[in-house]
N, C-alpha and C positions, 0 to 999 in steps of 0.2 A: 462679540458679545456687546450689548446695548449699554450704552456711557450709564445707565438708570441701573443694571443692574449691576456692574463692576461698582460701583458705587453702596447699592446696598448690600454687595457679599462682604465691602469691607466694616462694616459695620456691624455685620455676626461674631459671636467668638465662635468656638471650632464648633462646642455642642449642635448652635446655630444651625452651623454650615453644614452638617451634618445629617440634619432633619431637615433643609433645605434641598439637599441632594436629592433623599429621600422622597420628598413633594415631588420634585421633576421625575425622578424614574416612574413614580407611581402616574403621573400623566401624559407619560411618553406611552400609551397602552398599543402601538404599531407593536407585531409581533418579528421578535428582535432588536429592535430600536433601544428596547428600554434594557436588556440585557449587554446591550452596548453600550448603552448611558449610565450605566452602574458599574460595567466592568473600568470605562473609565474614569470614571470618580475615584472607585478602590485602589484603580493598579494602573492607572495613567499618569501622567507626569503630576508632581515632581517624583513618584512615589517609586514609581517605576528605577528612577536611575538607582539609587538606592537599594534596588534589587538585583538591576543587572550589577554595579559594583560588587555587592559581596557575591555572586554567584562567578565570579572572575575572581576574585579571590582568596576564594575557599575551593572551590570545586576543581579537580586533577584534570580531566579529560572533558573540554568545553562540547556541549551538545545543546544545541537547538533544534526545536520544535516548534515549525512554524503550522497555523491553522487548525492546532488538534482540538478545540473548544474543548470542554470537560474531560476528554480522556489525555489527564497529563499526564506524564514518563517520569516515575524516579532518576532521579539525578541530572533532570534535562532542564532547559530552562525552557518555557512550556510559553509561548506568547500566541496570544488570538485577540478578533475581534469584542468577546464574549463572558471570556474564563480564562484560566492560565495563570500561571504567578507575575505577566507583565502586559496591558494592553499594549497590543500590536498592532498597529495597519499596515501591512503588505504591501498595499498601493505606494505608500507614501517611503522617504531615506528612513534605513533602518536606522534607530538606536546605539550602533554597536559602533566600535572603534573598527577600520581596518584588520585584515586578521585575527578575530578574536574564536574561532570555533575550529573543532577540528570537525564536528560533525553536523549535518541538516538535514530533515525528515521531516516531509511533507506528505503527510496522505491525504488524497482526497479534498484538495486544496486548490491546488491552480487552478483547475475547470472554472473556478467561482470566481475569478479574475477573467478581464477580455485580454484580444491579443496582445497588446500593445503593453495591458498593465501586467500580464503575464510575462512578457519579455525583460520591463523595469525588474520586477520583483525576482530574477533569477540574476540579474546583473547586481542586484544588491546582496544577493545570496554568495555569489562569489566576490563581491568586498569582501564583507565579513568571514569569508573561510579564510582559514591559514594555508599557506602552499603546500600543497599535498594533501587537504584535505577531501571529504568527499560528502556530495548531497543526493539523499536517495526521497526519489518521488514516487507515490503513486497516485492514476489518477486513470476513470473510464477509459478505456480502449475506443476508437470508433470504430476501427476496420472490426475490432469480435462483435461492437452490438448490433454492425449494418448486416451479419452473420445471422443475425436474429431473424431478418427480414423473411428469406428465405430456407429460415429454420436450418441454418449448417453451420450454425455453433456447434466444435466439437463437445466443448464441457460439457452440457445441456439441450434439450429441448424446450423449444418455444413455450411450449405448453407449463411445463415446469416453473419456468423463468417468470410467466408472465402471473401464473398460480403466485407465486412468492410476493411476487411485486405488489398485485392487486391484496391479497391479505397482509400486507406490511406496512404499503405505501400509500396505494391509490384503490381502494374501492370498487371506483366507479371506472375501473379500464374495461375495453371492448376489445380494440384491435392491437395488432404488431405495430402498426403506424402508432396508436396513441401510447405503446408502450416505449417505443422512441422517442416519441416527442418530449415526454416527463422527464427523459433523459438527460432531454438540453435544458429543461425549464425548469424542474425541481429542484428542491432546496438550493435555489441560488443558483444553481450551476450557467456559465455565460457560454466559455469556450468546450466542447471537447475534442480534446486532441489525438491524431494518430501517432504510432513511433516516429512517423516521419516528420511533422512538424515539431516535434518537441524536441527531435534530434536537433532540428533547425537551431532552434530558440536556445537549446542549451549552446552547441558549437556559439552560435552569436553572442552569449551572454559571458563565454572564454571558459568555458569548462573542454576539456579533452576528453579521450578515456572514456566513452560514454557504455556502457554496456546496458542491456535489457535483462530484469533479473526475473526467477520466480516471487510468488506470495511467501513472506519470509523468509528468502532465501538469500544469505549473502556472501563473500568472502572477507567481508570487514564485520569481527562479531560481535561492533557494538551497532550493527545494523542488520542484525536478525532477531524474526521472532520481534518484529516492530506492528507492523499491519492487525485492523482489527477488524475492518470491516468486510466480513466474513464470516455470516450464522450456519451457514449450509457448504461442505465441501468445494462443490462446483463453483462457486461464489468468489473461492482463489484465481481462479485463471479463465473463468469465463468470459470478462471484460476489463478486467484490470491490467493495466499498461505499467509497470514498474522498472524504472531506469536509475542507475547510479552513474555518475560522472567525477570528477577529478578536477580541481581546481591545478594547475602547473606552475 
């Protein structure tokens, strides 16, 4: 920040700083930028630590939630780029103490990370897990939507898939190529991953025990009945790739 402006924030009181925040969000008008610029004003440092302390000690069963923007989880501690009770960046060392969780829930979330920062961000997932805890992702399939291609998705037909997508998402889609392409490109998304790389990344980042689950399906029950994104049946297991692992 500019020596001119660290200078005049010290010279607001809080109202001030307040309505100053304010001005900057309303001129950040890039879409997301400004909801990122407000989310960390509210719930970014110092305000944040203050959150995560009492949410450590008050709360029984520690749970994270990383990337859920607005649809946060009672009893979780909800962090994003956006929304949530704690601005988060994923890219960057967590916040948390060593061991502080017994549980982590990610949907629809890594894809929007590249490789490298996808790799970080799951090595800091298991810091913060406690021994024997476990973190459940979900995140696009590629091997179900290259299925697409030649329409042998079992969940669905092409035709179906691409109706949904085009009245939901995109409009202006034509082909099976442009309705993969949106795949990698849309909202944010950088990487997507198969089971097989993500096995990679998880084994590399020291989680064990990796297993591949259904859409809400799990053997730890405070990790069912989590997944949302899913308006239409086939929606659960068409393309969605959902793996739990184990921190040792």
């Amino acid at each position: 920040m500019p020596e001119f402006t660290n200078r005049f924030l010290t010279m607001l009181g809080r109202s001030e700083k307040l309505r100053f925040a304010y001005t900057l969000f309303k001129l950040d008008v890039k879409k997301g930028k400004s909801k990122q610029l407000w989310h960390f004003i509210t719930h970014g440092i110092p305000w944040r630590k203050f959150v995560i302390k009492r949410y450590i000690k008050n709360q029984g069963l520690k749970k994270l939630q990383i990337g859920g923007g607005y649809h946060t989880k009672a009893g979780w501690l909800n962090g994003d780029l956006i929304a949530g009770d704690i601005y988060l960046n994923a890219a960057k060392k967590f916040p948390f103490p060593d061991a502080t969780f017994d549980v982590i829930f990610a949907e629809q979330f890594i894809e929007h990370l590249n490789l490298a920062t996808g790799l970080f961000c799951l090595k800091e997932c298991n810091r913060v897990l406690k021994h024997g805890g476990t973190i459940r992702l979900s995140t696009p399939d590629m091997k179900k939507l290259i299925l697409f291609y030649s329409d042998e998705n079992p969940e669905v037909d092409c035709e179906t898939a691409m109706a949904r997508h085009k009245r939901n998402h995109n409009p202006r889609l034509t082909t099976v190529c442009h309705f993969l392409n949106d795949f990698f490109r849309l909202w944010g998304h950088t990487f997507i991953y198969d089971e097989e790389t993500l096995l990679l990344h998880l084994g590399s980042a020291g989680f064990t025990n990796i297993d591949r689950k259904r859409f809400d399906c799990s053997d730890n029950p405070h990790l069912q009945k989590l997944e949302i994104h899913a308006d239409v049946e086939w929606m659960k297991n068409a393309f969605q790739l959902v793996l739990e692992a184990e921190k040792t």
